[in-house]
C-alpha positions in Angstrom: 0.0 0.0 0.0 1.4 3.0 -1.0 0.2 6.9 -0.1 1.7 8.2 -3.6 -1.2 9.5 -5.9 -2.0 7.4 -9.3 0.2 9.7 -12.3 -0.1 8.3 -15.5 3.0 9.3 -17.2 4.7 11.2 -14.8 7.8 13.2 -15.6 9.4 12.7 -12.1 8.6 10.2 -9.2 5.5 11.9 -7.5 5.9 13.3 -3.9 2.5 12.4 -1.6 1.9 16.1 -1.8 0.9 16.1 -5.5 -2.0 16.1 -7.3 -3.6 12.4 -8.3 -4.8 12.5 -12.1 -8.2 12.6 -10.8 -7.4 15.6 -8.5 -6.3 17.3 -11.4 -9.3 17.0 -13.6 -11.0 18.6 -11.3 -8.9 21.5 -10.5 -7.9 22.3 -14.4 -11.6 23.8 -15.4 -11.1 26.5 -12.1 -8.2 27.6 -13.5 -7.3 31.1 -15.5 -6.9 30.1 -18.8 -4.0 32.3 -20.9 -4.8 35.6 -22.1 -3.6 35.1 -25.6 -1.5 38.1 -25.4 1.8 39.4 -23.7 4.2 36.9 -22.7 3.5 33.1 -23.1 2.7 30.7 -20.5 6.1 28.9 -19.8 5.2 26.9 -16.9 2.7 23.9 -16.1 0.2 24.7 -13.7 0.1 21.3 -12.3 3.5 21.2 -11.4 3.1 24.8 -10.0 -0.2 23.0 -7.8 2.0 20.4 -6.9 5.3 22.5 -5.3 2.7 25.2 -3.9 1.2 21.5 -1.9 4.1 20.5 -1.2 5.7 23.5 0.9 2.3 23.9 2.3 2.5 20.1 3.3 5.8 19.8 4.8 6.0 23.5 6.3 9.2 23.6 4.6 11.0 27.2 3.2 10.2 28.3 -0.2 13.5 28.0 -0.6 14.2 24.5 0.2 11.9 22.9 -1.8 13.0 20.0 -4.4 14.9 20.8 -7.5 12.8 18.9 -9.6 9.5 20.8 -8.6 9.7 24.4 -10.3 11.8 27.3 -9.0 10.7 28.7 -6.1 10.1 32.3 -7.3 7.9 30.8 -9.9 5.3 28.7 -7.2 5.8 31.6 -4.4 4.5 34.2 -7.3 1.7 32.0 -8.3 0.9 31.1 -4.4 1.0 35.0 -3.3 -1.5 35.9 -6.5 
């Protein structure tokens, strides 16, 4: 029994923190899609989900969290707007 959430086809090996494929699905439709102007959307916003849960989960510092989640300007911007 594991408490890791089902990916299917995940890029790196998922923390407990992140989002389940299910999880997702829901989420996706309540987020802001892009504006189609001005600078393009570089990041994905499930990964930006999943480092925003993570901190959040482990109380650790912005900074410390893992290099393979994005930077942690990036999920602190997203998390402060």
């Amino acid at each position: 029994m594991t408490c890791l959430p089902d990916i299917a086809n995940p890029q790196r090996q998922p923390y407990p923190s992140d989002l389940s494929d299910a999880e997702w699905e829901m989420l996706k439709p309540l987020l802001p899609q892009a504006k189609g102007f001005g600078h393009p959307v570089e990041v994905d916003c499930r990964e930006i989900l999943n480092g925003i849960f993570y901190v959040q989960r482990t109380r650790c510092q912005w900074e410390m969290m893992p290099h393979d989640l994005p930077p942690d300007s990036t999920g602190y911007g997203y998390f402060k707007k």
